[in-house]
C-alpha positions in Angstrom: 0.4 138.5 222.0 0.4 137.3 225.8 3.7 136.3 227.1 3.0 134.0 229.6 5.3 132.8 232.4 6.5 129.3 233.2 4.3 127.8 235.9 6.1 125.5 238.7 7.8 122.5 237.7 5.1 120.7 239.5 2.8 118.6 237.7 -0.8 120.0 238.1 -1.8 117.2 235.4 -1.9 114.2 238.0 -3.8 116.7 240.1 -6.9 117.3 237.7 -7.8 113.6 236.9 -10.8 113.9 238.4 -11.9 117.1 236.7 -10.6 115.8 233.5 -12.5 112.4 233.5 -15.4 114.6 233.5 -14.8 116.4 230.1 -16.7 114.3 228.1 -20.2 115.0 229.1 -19.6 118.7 229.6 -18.1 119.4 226.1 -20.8 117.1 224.6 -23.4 119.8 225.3 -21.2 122.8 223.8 -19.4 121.4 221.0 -22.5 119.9 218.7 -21.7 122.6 216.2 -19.6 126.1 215.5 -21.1 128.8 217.0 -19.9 132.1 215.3 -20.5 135.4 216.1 -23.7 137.0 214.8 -21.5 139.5 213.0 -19.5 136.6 211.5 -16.5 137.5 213.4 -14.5 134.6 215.2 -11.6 135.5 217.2 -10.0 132.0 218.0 -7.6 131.0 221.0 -3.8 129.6 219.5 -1.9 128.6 222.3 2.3 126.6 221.7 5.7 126.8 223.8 9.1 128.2 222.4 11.1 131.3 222.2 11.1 134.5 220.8 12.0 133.2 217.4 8.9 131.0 216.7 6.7 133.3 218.4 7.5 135.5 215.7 7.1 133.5 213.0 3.7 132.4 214.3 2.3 135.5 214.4 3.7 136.1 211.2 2.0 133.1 209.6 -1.7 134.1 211.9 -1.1 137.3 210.5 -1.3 136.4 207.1 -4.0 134.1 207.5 -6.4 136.8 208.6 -4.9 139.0 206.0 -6.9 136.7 203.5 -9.9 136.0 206.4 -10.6 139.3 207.9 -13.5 138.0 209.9 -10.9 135.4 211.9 -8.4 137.2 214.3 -6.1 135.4 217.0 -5.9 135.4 220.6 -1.8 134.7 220.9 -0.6 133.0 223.6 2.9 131.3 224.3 6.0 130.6 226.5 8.6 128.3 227.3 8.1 124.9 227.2 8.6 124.6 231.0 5.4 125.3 233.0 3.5 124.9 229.5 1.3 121.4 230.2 1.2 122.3 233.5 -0.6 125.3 231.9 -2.5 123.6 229.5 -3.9 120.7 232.0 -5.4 124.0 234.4 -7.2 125.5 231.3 -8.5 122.4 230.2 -9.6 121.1 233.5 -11.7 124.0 233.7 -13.3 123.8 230.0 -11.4 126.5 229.1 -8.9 125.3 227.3 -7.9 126.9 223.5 -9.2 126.1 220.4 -5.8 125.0 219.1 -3.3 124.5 221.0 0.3 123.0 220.5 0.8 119.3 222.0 3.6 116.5 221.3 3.6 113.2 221.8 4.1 112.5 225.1 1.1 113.9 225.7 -1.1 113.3 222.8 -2.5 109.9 224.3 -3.7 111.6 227.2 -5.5 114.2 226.3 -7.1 112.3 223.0 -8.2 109.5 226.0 -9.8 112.2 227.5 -11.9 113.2 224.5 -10.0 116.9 225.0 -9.0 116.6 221.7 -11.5 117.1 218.3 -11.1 114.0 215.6 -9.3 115.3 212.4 -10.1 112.7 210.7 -13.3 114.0 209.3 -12.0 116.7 208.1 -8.6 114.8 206.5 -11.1 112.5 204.8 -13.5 115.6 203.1 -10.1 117.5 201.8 -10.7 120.5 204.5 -7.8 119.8 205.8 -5.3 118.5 203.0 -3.2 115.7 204.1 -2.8 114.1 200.7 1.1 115.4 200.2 1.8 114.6 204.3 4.2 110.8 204.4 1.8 108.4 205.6 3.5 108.0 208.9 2.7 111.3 209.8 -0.8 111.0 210.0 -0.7 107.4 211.8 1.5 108.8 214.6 -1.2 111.5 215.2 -3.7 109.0 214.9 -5.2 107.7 218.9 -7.6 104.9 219.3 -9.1 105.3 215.4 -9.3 109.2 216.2 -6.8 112.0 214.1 -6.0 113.2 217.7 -3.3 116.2 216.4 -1.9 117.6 212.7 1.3 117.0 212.7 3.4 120.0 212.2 6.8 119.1 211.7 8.4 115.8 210.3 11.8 114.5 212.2 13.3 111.5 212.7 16.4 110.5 215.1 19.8 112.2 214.3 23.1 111.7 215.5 25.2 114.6 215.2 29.0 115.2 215.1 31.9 117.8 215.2 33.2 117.6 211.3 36.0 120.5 212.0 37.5 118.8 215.1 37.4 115.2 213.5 38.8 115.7 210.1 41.9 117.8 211.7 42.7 115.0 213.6 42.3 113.0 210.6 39.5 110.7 211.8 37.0 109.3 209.2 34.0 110.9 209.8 30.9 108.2 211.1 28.6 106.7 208.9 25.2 105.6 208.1 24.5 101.9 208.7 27.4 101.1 211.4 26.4 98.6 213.8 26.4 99.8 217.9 29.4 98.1 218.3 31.2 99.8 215.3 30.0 102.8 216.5 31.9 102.4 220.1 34.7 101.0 218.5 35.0 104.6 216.5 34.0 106.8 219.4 37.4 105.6 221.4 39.3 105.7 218.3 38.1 109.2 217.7 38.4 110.2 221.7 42.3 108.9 221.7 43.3 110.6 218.8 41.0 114.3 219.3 41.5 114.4 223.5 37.6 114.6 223.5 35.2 112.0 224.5 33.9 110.6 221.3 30.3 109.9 222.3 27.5 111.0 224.4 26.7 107.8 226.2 23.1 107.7 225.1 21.6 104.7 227.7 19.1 107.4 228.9 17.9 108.7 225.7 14.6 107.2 224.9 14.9 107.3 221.0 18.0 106.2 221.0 16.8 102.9 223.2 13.9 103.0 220.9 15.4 102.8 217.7 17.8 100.2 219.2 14.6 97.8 220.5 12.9 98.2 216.4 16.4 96.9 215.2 16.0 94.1 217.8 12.3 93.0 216.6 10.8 94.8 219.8 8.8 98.3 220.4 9.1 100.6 223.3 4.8 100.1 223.5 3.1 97.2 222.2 -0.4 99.1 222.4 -0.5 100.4 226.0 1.6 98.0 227.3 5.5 97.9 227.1 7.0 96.4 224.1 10.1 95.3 225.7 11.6 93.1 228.8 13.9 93.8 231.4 16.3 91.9 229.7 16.2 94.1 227.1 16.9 96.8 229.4 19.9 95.3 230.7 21.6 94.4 227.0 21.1 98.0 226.5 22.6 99.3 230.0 25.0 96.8 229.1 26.1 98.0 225.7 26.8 101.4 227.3 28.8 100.5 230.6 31.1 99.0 228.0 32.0 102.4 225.7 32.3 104.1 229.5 34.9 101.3 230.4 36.5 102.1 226.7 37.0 105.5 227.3 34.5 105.8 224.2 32.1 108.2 226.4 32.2 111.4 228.5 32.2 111.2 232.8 29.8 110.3 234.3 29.3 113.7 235.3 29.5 115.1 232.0 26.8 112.8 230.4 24.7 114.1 232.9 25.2 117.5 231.3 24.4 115.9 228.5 21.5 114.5 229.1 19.7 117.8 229.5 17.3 118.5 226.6 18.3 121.9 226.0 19.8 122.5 222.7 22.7 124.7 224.1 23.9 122.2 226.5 24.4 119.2 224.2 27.9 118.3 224.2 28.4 118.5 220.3 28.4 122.2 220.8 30.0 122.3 224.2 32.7 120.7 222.7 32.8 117.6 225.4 31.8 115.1 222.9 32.5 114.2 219.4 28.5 113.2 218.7 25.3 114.1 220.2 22.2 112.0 219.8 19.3 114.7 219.0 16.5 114.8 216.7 17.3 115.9 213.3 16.2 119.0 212.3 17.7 120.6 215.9 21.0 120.6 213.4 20.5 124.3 212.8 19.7 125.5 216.1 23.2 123.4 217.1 25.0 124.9 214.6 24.2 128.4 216.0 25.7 127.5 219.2 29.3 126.3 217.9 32.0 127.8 215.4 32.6 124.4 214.5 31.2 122.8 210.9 28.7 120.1 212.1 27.1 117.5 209.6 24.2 114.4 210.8 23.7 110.7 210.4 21.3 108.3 211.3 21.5 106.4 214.4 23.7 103.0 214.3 22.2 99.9 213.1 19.6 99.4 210.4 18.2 103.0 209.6 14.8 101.3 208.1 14.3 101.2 212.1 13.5 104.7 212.3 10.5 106.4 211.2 8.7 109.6 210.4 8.0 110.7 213.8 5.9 113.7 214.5 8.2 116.9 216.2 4.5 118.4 217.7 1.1 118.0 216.5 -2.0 121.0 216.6 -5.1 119.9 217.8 -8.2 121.6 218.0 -10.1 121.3 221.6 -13.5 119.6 221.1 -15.0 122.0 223.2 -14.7 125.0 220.5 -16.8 126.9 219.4 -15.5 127.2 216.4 -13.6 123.4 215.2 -14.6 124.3 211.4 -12.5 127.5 211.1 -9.9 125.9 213.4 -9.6 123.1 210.8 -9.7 125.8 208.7 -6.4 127.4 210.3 -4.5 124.4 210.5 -5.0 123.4 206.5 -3.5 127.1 205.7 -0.9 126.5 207.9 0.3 123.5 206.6 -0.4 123.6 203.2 0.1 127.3 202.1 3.2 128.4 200.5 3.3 131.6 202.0 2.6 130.2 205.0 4.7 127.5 205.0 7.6 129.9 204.2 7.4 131.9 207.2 7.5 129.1 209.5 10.0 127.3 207.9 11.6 124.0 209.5 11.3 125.3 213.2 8.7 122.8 214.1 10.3 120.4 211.9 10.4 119.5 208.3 6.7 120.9 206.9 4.6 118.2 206.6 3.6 119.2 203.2 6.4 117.1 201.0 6.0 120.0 198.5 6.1 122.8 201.3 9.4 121.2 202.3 11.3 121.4 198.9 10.1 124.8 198.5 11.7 125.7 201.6 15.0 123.2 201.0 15.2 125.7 197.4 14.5 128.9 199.1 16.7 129.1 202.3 19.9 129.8 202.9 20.9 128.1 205.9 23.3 125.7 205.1 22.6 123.4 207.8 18.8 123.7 207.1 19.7 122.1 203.7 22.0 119.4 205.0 18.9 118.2 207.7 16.1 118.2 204.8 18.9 116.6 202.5 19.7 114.1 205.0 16.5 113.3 206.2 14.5 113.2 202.9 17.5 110.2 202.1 16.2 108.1 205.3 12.9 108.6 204.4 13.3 106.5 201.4 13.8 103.5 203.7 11.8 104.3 206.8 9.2 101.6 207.7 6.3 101.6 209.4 5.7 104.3 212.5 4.8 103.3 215.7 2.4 104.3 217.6 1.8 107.0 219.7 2.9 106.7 223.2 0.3 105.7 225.5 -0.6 107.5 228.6 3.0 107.8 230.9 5.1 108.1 228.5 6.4 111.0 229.6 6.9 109.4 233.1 8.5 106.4 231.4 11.0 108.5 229.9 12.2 110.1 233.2 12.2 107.1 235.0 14.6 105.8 232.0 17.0 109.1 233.1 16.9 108.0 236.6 17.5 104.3 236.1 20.1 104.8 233.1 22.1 107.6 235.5 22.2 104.8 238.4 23.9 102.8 236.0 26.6 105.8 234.2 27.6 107.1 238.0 28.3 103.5 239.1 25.6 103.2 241.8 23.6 100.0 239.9 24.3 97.2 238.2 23.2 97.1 234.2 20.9 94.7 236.0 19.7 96.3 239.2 19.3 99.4 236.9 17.2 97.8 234.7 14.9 95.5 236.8 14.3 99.7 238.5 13.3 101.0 235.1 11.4 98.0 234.4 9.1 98.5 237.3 8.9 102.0 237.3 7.5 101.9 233.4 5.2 99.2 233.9 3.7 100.9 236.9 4.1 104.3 234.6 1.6 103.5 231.7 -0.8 101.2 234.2 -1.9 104.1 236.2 
C-alpha cells in the first residue's frame, strides 16, 4: 500500500485545462483494446481517499479478489480526501492516471466531459458487470451525457439526525418524517427552550438540504447544465433560515459555522451544540462513534418522495487502461460478491447490490448500521426519480453557497443581497 500525503489545498484542476482538453486524442491511440502481459499477469492501479479504516477494508476485499485471480494483483494507493483531486487532476493530466480510481459527484461531470472516464455501459448491458439488483437511480446518477461515467459504490440519501438521549429527558417528542420546514423550526425552538441547546443546525449552506427543499418546490438545483433555480428561490430559502436564527431555533452564528464543516467529528449532533444535524444518511454510524449519546435519523422536512437514491462515490475505470476488461472485471466482484461485499460493508454507503445490503443489514452488529439501512430502505419505497449528475462547477457552486449563505447567518447580507451573490457566482460557476 502507498500512503500518500495530502497535496495543497490549491486547486491544480483549473490549472490543467489545457492538458486535459487534450486527452481525447492521446488515449484514443492506447486504449483500442486490453493489453495484458505476455505472461498473463495484470497488476492494475486502485486509487480512493479515506482513513485507516477503509483502507483496510479495501485491501481486504483486493485481497480476496486476487485470492480467486492470481494473475491480477493491486497497486494500492490512498489518502485523505484533502489534496486527493488535486492528486488525481496531476496524474491524469499527464496520462497517467489509474485504472480505477475513486470519484464522487462533484466531479464526475468533469472528468466524464473530458472523455477521462471509460463508458460502463457496455459492460452493464453484456452482464460483466451486474447491475440488475442496483435501484435504478443508481445507475442514472452515474450515467453523463448517455455514457455509465462511474459504478456507484454506495447508496445514500439525505438524513437528518438528532440527539434521542438529550430530547426524550427533557421530554420532547422526538422529530418526524414528513413535517413541513416550518413545523420543523417551530419544534427546533420548542426543543432549544426546553433542552438549553440550540435545536437545529441552520442548514441555509447545505446544498442537499437547499436541494431537497427546491424538488419539494417543483425546481432542481441543475436543469441540464444550467441552474434549475432563481434568485428568488435563493432568497425564500435564506429567508426561511434568518427566521429560526431570529427564533432562537438555531445555533450562533459562529457556531453554525462550526457546523458547517464536513467533517463528521465536528457536526454539532455529536458536539452536543445542536439538537439535529443535516448529514447524509449512512454517516449515522461514524456519528454515533463520536458521542455517548443514543442518536436515531429522519428524512429531511417536507415531502420525502423529494429525495432520491443518490450515489455516496462512484468507481470508474480511466479510458486510457490497459487493462478496462479486468477493471470491469474488479468492479463487478466488488459489488456483487458476498464475500466481498461483507468486508466492505456500508462504509461507502449502503452496497448497491439490494441483496448485498440485507445480507449485511442480517449480519452486523452495529446497531446504528441497522437503524441507517432500516431507515433508508423505508424512503426508498417512495423516492422518485434522481437527478442528474451535477454538471461541471458544481463543486464551486457549492462553496459559493457557503460563502453567500454565511454572509447572510453572521448578519453582513441581506436574504436578498446574499442571494442575488450566490446567484451570480453559480451561474458564472457552471458557465466556465
Amino acid at each position: 500500500m502507498t500512503a500518500s500525503h495530502p497535496l495543497p489545498r490549491r486547486r491544480v484542476l483549473s490549472g490543467l485545462v489545457a492538458a486535459m482538453v487534450a486527452l481525447p486524442l492521446a488515449l484514443g491511440a492506447c486504449s483500442s483494446e486490453d493489453k495484458p502481459a505476455a505472461d498473463g499477469k495484470v497488476e492494475l492501479s486502485f486509487f480512493w481517499w479515506g482513513g485507516e479504516a477503509r483502507a483496510q477494508i479495501t485491501e481486504q476485499a483486493l485481497a480476496l479478489y486476487t485470492s480467486k485471480h492470481p494473475n491480477v494483483t493491486f497497486k494500492k494507493t490512498w489518502q485523505a480526501n484533502q489534496g486527493y483531486f488535486d492528486k488525481l487532476a496531476t496524474l491524469t493530466a499527464g496520462n497517467d492516471a489509474p485504472d480505477i480510481f475513486q470519484i464522487d459527484d462533484n466531479f464526475l461531470a468533469e472528468y466524464a466531459t473530458r472523455n477521462v472516464t471509460a463508458d460502463l455501459a457496455e459492460y452493464s448491458k453484456s452482464g460483466k458487470i451486474d447491475t440488475s439488483k442496483f435501484p435504478k437511480g443508481l445507475i442514472e446518477y452515474g450515467t453523463v451525457d448517455g455514457k455509465l461515467a462511474g459504478l456507484a459504490f454506495g447508496e445514500n440519501t439525505q438524513g437528518l439526525v438528532y440527539n434521542k438521549t438529550k430530547l426524550e429527558a427533557a421530554g420532547v417528542a422526538l422529530p418526524t418524517t414528513g413535517q413541513s420546514w416550518e413545523d420543523h423550526i417551530a419544534w427546533a425552538k420548542d426543543a432549544a427552550a426546553k433542552t438549553k441547546v440550540a435545536g437545529t443546525m441552520d442548514p441555509s449552506a447545505d446544498y442537499k438540504a437547499f436541494w431537497v427543499w427546491l424538488r419539494q418546490q417543483g425546481k432542481e438545483l441543475y436543469n441540464g447544465k444550467e441552474l434549475g433555480f432563481t434568485q428568488a428561490d435563493v432568497q425564500a430559502w435564506f429567508e426561511l433560515w434568518k427566521g429560526a436564527r431570529d427564533a432562537k431555533a438555531t445555533p450562533t452564528p459562529d457556531v453554525i459555522h462550526e457546523g458547517n464543516a464536513t467533517d463528521v467529528t465536528k457536526q454539532l449532533v455529536v458536539t452536543g451544540k445542536a439538537l439535529t444535524s443535516w448529514v447524509w444518511a449512512n454517516q449515522l454510524p461514524e456519528l454515533q462513534k463520536n458521542t455517548k449519546d443514543q442518536l436515531g435519523v429522519i428524512a429531511y422536512p417536507g415531502d420525502a418522495s423529494k429525495q432520491w437514491p443518490r450515489a455516496s462515490m462512484y468507481f470508474s475505470v480511466y479510458r486510457g487502461s490497459k487493462n478496462k476488461d479486468v477493471a470491469a472485471d474488479v468492479l463487478n466482484f466488488l459489488a456483487n460478491d458476498p464475500e466481498a461485499g461483507k468486508i466492505l460493508g456500508t462504509d461507502r454507503g449502503l452496497p448497491s447490490n439490494t441483496d448485498i445490503r440485507t445480507q449485511v443489514a442480517a449480519s452486523t452488529d452495529n446497531a446504528s448500521m441497522k437503524e441507517t439501512i432500516k431507515v433508508t430502505g423505508e424512503l426508498a419505497k417512495n423516492f422518485g426519480p434522481a437527478p442528474t449528475v451535477p454538471p461541471k462547477g458544481h463543486s464551486t457552486v457549492r462553496s459559493e453557497l457557503i460563502k453567500a449563505a454565511e454572509e447572510a447567518q453572521y448578519g453582513r447580507a441581506t436574504p436578498a443581497q446574499a442571494a442575488e451573490q450566490f446567484f451570480a457566482a453559480s451561474q458564472a460557476a457552471i458557465s466556465r
